[in-house]
C-alpha positions as CSV (number, residue, x, y, z in Angstrom):
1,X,-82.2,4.5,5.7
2,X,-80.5,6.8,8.3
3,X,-82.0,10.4,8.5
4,X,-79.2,13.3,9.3
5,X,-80.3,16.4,11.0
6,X,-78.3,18.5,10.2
7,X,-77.7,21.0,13.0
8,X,-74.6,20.6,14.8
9,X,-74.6,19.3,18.3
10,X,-72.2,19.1,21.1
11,X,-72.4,15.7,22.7
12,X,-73.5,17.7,26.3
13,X,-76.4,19.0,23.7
14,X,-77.1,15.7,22.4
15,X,-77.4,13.8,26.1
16,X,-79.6,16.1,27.0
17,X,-81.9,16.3,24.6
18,X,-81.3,13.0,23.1
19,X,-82.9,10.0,23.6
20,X,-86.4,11.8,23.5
21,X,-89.4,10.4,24.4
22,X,-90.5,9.3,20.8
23,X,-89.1,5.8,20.9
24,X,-86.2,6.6,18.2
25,X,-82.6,5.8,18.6
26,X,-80.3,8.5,18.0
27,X,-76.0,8.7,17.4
28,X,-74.1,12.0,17.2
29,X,-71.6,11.8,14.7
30,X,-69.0,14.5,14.6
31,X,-72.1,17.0,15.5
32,X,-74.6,15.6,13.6
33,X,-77.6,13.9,15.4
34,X,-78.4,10.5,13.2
35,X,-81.8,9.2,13.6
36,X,-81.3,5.2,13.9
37,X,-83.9,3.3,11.3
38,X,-86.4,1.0,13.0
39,X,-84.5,-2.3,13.0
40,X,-86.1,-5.6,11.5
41,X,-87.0,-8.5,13.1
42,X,-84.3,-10.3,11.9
43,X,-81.9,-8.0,12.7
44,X,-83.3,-8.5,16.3
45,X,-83.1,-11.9,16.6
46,X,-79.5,-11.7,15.9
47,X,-78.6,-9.8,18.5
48,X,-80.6,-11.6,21.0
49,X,-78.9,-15.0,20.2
50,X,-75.2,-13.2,20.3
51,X,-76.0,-11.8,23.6
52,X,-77.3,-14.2,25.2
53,X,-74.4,-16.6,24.2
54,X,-71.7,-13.9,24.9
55,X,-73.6,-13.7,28.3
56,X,-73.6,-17.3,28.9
57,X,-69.8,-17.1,28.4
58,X,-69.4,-14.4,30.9
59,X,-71.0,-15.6,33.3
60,X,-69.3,-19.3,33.1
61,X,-66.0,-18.0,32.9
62,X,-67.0,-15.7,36.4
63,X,-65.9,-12.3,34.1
64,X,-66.3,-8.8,35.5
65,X,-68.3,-8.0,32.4
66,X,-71.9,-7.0,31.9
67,X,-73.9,-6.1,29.1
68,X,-75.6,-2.6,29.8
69,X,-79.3,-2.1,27.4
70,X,-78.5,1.9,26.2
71,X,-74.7,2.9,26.9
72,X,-72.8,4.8,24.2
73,X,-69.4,4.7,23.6
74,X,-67.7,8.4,23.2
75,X,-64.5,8.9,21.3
76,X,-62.0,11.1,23.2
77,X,-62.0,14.4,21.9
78,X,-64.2,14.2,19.6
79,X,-68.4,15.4,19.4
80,X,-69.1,11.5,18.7
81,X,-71.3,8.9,20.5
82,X,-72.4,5.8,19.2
83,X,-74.8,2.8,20.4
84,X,-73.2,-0.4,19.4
85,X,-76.0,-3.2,19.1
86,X,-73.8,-5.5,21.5
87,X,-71.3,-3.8,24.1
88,X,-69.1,-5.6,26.7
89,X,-68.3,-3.6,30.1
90,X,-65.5,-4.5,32.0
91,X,-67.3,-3.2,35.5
92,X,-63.9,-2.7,37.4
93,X,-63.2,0.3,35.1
94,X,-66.0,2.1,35.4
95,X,-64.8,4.3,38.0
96,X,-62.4,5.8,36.1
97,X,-65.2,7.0,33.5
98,X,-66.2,10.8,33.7
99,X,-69.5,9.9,32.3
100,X,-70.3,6.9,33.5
101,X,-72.6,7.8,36.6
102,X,-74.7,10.5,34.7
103,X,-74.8,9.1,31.0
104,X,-74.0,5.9,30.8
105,X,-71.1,6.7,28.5
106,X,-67.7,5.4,28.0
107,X,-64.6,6.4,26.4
108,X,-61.8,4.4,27.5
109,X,-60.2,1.3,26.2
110,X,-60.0,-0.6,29.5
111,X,-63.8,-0.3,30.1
112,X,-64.8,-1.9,26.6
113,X,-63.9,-5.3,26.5
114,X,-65.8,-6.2,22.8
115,X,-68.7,-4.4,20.6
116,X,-70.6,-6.0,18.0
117,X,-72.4,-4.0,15.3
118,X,-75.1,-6.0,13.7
119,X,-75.1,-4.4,10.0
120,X,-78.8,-2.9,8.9
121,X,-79.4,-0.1,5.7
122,X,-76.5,1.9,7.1
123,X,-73.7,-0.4,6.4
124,X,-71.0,2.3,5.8
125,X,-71.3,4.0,9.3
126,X,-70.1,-0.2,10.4
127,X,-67.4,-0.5,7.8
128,X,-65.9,3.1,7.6
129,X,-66.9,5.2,10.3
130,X,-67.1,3.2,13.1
131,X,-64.6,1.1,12.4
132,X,-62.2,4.0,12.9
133,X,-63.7,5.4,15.5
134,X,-63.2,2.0,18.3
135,X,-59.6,1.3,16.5
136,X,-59.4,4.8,18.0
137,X,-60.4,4.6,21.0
138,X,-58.4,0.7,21.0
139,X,-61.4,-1.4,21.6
140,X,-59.3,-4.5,21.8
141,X,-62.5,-6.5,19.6
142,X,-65.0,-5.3,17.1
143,X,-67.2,-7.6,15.1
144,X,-69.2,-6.8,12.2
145,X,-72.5,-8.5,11.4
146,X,-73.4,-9.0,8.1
147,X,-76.4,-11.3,8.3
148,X,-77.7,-10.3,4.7
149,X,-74.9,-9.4,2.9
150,X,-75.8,-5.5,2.7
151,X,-72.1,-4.2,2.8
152,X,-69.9,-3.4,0.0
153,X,-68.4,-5.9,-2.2
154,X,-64.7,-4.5,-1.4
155,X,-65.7,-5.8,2.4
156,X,-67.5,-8.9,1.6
157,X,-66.4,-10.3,-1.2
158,X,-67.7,-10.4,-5.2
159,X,-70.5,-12.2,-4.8
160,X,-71.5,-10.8,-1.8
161,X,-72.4,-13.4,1.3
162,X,-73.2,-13.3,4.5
163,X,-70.2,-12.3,7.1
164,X,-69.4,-11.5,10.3
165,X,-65.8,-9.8,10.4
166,X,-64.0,-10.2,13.3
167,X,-61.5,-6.8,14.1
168,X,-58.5,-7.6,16.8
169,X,-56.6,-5.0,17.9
170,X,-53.0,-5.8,17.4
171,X,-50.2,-2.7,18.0
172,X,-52.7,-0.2,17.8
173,X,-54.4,-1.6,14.8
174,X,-57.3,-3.3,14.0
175,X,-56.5,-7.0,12.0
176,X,-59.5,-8.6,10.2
177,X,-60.6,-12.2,10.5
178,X,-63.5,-13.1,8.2
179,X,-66.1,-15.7,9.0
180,X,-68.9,-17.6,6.6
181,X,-70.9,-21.1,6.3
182,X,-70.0,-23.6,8.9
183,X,-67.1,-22.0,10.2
184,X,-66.7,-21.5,13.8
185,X,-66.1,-17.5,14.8
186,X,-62.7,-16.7,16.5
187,X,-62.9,-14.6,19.4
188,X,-59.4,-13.5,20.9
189,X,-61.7,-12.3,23.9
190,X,-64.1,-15.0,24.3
191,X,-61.6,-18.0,23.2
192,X,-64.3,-20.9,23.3
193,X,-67.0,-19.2,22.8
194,X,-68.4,-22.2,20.1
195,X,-70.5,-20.5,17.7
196,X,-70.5,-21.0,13.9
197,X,-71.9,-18.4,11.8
198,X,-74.5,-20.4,10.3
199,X,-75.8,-20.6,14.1
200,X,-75.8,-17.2,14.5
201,X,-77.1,-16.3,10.9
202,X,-80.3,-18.8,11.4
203,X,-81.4,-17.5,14.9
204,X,-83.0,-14.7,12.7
205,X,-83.8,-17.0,10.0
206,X,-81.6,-16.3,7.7
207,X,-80.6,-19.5,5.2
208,X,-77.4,-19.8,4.2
């Protein structure tokens, strides 16, 4: 589980205090600081393996992307900063970020080329929260992880299963392409990447 505290934050407050030197991983959401759970194994695996694929792709297709370790993405105009598990940077951009150089932080469409959110104990800040957020800030692809089926049934399915959504942003908003099994994963930025989800799903030994 997430823990909330609770004291309001501006996001100047939280870079400067936040990351500490305890280890944790922290968001600020609208104010609030959230502490990040420890992730699983599992849940580690899985974002090694779609990494290093999605880096693999980037690099044969001679991209001007990078994968940065620690960068947060910051919704204009709003007290907001999240850590995506996977996050694309188109490095030509950069320069146009205010707070790039000093905090690693981005904010505009044109820098983010794709962000992947491998789901853990806090599926509703993936489904609901964040999900708003990058159709906000119109990060053109957002996909959602759902190696163990933890979301709700009204974003899964009834029985759950294991899916990874795929968001594309089309006229402002996000369309969703859903994923399971043997199927291969659609990517409208990486159009042959050639991954199925049952690849990506058993690289943290998950059966399904």
């Amino acid at each position: 589980m997430t823990q909330a505290l609770r004291k309001l934050v501006t996001f100047d407050e939280f870079v400067a205090k936040y990351p500490d030197n305890s280890g944790k991983r922290y968001e600020l959401h609208d104010g609030v600081v959230i502490e990040m759970s420890q992730p699983t194994g599992e849940h580690e695996e899985v974002i090694g393996f779609v990494a290093l694929n999605i880096s693999i792709e980037i690099g044969r297709l001679k991209l001007p992307y990078f994968i940065p370790k620690t960068a947060l993405v910051k919704p204009l105009e709003s007290e907001s900063a999240y850590s995506p598990d996977v996050l694309v940077l188109n490095r030509p951009n950069l320069v146009n970020e205010p707070l790039w150089k000093k905090d690693s932080t981005v904010s505009l469409a044109k820098s983010i080329s794709f962000v992947i959110e491998v789901v853990s104990t806090n599926w509703h800040d993936d489904y609901l929260t964040k999900v708003a957020a990058y159709e906000t800030v119109g990060i053109p692809e957002y996909w959602i992880v759902d190696y163990a089926a933890l979301g709700g049934r009204r974003f899964i399915g009834n029985p759950k299963q294991p899916t990874i959504s795929v968001y594309s942003l089309v006229d402002g908003e996000y369309q969703i392409n859903q994923f399971r099994g043997s199927e291969r994963i659609i990517s409208p930025t990486f159009r042959e990447l050639n991954l199925t989800v049952e690849q990506i799903f058993q690289a943290g030994g998950v059966q399904i």
